[in-house]
C-alpha positions in Angstrom: 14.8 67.0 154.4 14.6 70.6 155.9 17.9 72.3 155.7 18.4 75.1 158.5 18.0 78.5 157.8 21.1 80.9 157.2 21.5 83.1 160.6 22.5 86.7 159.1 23.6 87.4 162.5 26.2 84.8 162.5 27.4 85.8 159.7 28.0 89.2 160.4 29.5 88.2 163.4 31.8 85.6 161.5 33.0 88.2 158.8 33.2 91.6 161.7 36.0 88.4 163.7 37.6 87.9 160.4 37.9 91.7 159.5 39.3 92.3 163.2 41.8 89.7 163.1 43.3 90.5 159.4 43.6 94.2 161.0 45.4 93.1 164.2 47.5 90.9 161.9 48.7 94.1 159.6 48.8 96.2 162.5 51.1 93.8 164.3 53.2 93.5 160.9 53.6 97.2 160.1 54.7 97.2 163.7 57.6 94.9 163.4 58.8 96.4 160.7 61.0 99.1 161.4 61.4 102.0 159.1 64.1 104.6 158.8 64.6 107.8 157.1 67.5 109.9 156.6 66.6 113.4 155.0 70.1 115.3 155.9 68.3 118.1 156.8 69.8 118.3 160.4 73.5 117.7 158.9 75.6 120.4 159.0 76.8 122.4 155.2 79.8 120.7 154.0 80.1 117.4 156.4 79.3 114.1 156.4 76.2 113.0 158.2 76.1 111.3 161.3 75.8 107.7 161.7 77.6 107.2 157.9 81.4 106.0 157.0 83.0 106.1 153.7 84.9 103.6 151.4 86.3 103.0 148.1 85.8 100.0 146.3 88.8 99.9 143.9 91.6 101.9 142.9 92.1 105.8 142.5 91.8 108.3 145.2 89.4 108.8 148.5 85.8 110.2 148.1 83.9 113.2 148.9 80.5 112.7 150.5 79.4 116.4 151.8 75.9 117.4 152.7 75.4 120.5 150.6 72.2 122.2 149.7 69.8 122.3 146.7 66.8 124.2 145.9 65.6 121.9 143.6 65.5 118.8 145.5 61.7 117.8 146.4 62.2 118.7 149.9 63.7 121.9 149.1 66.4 121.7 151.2 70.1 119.8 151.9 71.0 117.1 150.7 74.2 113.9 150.7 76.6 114.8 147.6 79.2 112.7 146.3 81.5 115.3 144.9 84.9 113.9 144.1 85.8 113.5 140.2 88.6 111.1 140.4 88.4 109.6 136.6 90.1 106.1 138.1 87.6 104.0 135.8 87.6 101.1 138.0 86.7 103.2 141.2 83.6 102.9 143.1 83.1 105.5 146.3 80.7 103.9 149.3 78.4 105.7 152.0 77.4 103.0 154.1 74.6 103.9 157.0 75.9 102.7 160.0 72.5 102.6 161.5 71.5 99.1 161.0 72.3 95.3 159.8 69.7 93.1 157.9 69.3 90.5 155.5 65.9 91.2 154.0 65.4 94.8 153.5 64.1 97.0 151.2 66.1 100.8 150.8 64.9 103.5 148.7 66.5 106.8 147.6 65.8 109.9 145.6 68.4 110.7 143.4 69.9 113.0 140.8 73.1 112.3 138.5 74.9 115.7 138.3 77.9 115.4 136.1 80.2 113.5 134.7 82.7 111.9 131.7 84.0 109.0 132.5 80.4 108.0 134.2 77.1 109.4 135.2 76.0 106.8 138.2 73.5 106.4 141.2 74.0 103.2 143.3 72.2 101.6 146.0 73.9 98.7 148.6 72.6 95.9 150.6 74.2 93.3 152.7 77.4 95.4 152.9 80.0 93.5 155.0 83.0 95.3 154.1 84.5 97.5 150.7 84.7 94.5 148.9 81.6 92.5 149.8 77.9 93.9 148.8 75.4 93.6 146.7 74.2 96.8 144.5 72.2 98.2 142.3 73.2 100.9 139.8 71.5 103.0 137.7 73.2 104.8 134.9 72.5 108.1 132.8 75.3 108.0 131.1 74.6 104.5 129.1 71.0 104.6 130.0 70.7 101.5 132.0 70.1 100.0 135.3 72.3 96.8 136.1 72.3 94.6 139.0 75.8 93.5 140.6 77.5 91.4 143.3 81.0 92.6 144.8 82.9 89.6 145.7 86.4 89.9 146.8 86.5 93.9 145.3 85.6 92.3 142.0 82.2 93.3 140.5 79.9 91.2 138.3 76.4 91.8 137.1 73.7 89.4 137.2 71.0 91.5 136.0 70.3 94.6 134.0 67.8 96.7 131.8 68.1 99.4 129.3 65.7 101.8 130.8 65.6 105.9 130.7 67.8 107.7 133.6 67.5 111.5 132.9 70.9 113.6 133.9 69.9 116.5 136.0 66.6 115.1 137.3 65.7 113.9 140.4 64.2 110.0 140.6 63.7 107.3 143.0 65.4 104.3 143.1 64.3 101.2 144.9 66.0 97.9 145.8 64.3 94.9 147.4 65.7 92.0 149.1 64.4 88.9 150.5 65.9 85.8 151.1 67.7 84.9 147.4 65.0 86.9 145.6 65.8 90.8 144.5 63.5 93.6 143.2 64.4 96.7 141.5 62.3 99.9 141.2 62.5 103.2 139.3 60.4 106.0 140.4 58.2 103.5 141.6 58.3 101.8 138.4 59.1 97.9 138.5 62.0 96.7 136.5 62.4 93.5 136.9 63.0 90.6 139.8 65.9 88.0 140.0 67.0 85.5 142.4 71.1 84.8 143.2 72.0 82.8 146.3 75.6 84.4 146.8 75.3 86.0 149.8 72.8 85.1 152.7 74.6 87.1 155.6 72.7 90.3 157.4 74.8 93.1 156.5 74.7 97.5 156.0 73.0 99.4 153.6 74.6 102.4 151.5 75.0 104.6 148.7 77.3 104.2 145.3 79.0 106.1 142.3 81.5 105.0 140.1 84.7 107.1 138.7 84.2 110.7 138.3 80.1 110.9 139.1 78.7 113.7 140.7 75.3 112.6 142.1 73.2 114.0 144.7 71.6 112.0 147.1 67.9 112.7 149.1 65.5 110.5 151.6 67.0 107.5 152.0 64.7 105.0 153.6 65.4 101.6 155.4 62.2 99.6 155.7 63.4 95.9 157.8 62.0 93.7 160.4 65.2 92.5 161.7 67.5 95.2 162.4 70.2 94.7 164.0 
């Protein structure tokens, strides 16, 4: 039986179509996804940014977010400082970007732990409905860790954690990733580890974290979500 002949024109046809619509699909994706970056650089010296409010999970007294400036930071210029050293133990200050609400979103930050005793930590919050309602991610280079909590009635609780390097003194990225019950944590780009928890499910704010009597300074936060609201 003769079998046809393969058309190499065809072919080329089929596989240019399948190239063009695999574009148009990313295209259309990177689209809808909406990304934001805050770099502080048009803040004003000694204020808080626009478009952020401040909280305290816990007990001791009110925080200090300023936009102050540093030489060393990547970008060379200002950046968001968390400058209060209230050494209230079970106090958590909150910078929450009043920007945008989402479920699944993924927000990234460079960092730098400055100082302190009682703690030395970065944090990172998604799904932020109120001072007592989050998830976050902290990373600590004090004990050398990075942890992952829930906030549930002002009451913390980690569900996942790894002993990992955080220099003091150095800047470093911090990544948290959040879809559906599944999270994903990154450090300087490195991937820690994933973990799923079904607590909360509702869109809510993203923000920054310390704990206690940490200094930390804060740089190019970026917000990547297709569902902003």
């Amino acid at each position: 039986m003769l079998r046809p002949k393969p058309n190499p024109l065809r072919f080329a046809v089929l596989l240019l179509s399948g190239l063009v619509a695999l574009g148009c699909a990313e295209a259309m994706e990177a689209r809808a996804r909406q990304v934001t970056t805050v770099d502080f650089e048009s803040a004003a010296v000694g204020e808080l940014p626009a478009s952020f409010s401040t909280a305290v999970t816990g007990d001791g007294g009110p925080a200090a977010w300023r936009v102050v400036d540093d030489a060393g930071t990547p970008s060379a210029g200002k950046v968001l400082a968390q400058t209060s050293t209230d050494r209230t133990f079970f106090r958590f200050p909150l910078c929450v970007y009043e920007g945008l609400a989402a479920t699944d979103v993924e927000v990234s930050v460079r960092f730098k732990p400055v100082s302190g005793t009682v703690d030395q930590a970065v944090g990172l919050v998604a799904r932020y409905r109120d001072k007592d309602l989050y998830d976050v991610v902290r990373a600590n280079a004090l004990e050398q860790n990075v942890g992952l909590y829930k906030v549930e009635q002002g009451k913390r609780r980690q569900f996942a954690g790894v002993d990992v390097k955080v220099p003091a003194k150095e800047w470093q990225a911090l990544t948290l990733e959040v879809k559906g019950t599944h999270f994903r944590l990154f450090l300087s780009d490195t991937l820690l580890f994933g973990v799923d928890d079904r607590t909360f499910s509702d869109a809510g704010k993203v923000g920054l974290w310390t704990k206690a009597d940490s200094v930390t300074y804060f740089d190019d936060l970026t917000v990547k979500t297709s569902e902003a609201r």
